[in-house]
N, C-alpha and C positions, 0 to 999 in steps of 0.2 A: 504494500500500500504506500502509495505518497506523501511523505508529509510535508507540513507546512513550514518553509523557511524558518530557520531562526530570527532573523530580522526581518523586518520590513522593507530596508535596502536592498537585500537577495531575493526579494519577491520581483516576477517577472513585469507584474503590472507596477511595482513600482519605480521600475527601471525605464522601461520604456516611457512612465507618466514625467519619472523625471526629465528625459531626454525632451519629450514635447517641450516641457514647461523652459528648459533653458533654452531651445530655440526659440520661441514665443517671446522669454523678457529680452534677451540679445537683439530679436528682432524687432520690437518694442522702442530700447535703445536706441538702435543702429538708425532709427528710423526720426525721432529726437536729435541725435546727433547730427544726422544730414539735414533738419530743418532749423535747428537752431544753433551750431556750430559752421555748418556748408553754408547753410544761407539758402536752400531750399526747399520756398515755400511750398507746402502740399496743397493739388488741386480738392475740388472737390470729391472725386473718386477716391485721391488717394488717402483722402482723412474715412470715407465710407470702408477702404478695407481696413486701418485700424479697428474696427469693432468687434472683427475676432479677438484681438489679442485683446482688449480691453474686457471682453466678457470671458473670453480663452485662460487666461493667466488665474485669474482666481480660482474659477472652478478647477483648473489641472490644480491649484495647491491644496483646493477641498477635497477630490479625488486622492490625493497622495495621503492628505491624512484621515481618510475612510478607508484604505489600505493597510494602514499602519495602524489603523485601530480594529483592523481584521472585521472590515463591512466590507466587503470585496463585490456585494449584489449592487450596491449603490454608488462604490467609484466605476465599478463598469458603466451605470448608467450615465454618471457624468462625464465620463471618459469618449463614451459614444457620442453624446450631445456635443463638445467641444469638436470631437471628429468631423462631423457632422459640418458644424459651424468653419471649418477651414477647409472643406472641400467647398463646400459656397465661398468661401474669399479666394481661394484658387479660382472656382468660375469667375468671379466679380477680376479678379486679377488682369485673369485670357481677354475679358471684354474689355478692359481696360487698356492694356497692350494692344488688340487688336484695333481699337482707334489712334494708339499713336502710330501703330503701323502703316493708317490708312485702310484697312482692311472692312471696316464699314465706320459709320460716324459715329461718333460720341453721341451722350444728350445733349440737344439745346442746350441748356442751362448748365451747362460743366466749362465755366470760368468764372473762376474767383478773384476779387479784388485783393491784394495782399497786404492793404492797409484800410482803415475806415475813413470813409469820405463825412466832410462836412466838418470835422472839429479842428481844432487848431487853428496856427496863422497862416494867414497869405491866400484866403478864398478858399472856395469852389473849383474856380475855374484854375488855379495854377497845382492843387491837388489834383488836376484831371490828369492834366499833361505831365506829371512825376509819378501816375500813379502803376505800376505793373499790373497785368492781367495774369493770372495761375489757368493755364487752358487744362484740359484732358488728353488732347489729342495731339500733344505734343510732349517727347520725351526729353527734360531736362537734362540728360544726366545717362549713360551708360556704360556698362561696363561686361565684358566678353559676349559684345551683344544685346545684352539685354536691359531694359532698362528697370526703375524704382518698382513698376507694374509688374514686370517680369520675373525679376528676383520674387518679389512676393508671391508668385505662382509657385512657385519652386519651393521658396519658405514655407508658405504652406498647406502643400502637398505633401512635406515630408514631417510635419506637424500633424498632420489629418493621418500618417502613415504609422508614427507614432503612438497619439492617441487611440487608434484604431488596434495597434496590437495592444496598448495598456488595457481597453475595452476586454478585448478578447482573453488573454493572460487573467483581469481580474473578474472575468465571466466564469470561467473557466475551475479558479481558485472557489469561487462561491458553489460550484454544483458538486466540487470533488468536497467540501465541508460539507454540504447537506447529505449529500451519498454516503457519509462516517457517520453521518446523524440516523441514518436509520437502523 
């Protein structure tokens, strides 16, 4: 019969839940740093896929400590949900990429002002002419290829790949404990 790890680090769901969650805050980070270090403001789109990691990042560290308090049925389910949530920002990503590509157009409404109009000195009108546009469908910024949209397909994808085995590892954990139970 199987038993169950001595710790809660040598469990497979917490391994893999870890590995999500350090991609998520790095990427999180990385992404902080290039807009307030690089100087690159994020479009409309690109602040819409931050919402994984913003909803992603807690739940993977509730899932880790539902793991580690050996509830293995309920960090799966939050495991899966997170899953879930960064294969949709992987899609939201491709469309996003896909318009700086030129591969079909963005939304209308995907350009953002990078400063607020109307307050301060010197007008209206001399805020119009200093002020930057943040489009969608234009890639600031790449690298081996791909650009801020791109990488975040890739990030994740292997976010959602992670989460998806911690799901399955603490699914898995929970049926072989109920199977000892009977």
């Amino acid at each position: 019969m199987h038993q169950r790890p001595t710790s809660a680090t040598a469990d497979p769901a917490y391994k893999a839940g870890a590995i999500a969650l350090m991609l998520a805050v790095a990427s999180i980070i990385a992404a902080f740093g290039f807009q307030y270090i690089g100087g690159y403001a994020p479009c409309p789109l690109c602040l819409m896929q931050r919402y994984a990691y913003y909803a992603g990042i807690p739940l993977l560290f509730g899932a880790l400590v539902l793991v580690a308090t050996d509830r293995a049925g309920w960090a799966a389910a939050l495991f899966f949900l997170v899953a879930l949530a960064f294969l949709a920002n992987a899609g939201l990503g491709v469309y996003h990429a896909g318009a700086e590509w030129k591969f079909w157009p963005g939304p209308d409404t995907c350009a953002s002002v990078s400063q607020t109009l109307g307050g301060g000195s010197g007008g209206l009108l001399k805020q119009l002419e200093t002020t930057r546009v943040i489009r969608c469908d234009e890639a600031p910024w790449t690298f081996l290829g791909l650009s801020f949209a791109g990488w975040n397909v890739v990030i994740s994808f292997l976010i959602f790949v992670a989460a998806l085995q911690a799901a399955f590892a603490a699914s898995a954990t929970n049926t072989r404990r109920r199977m000892s139970e009977i």
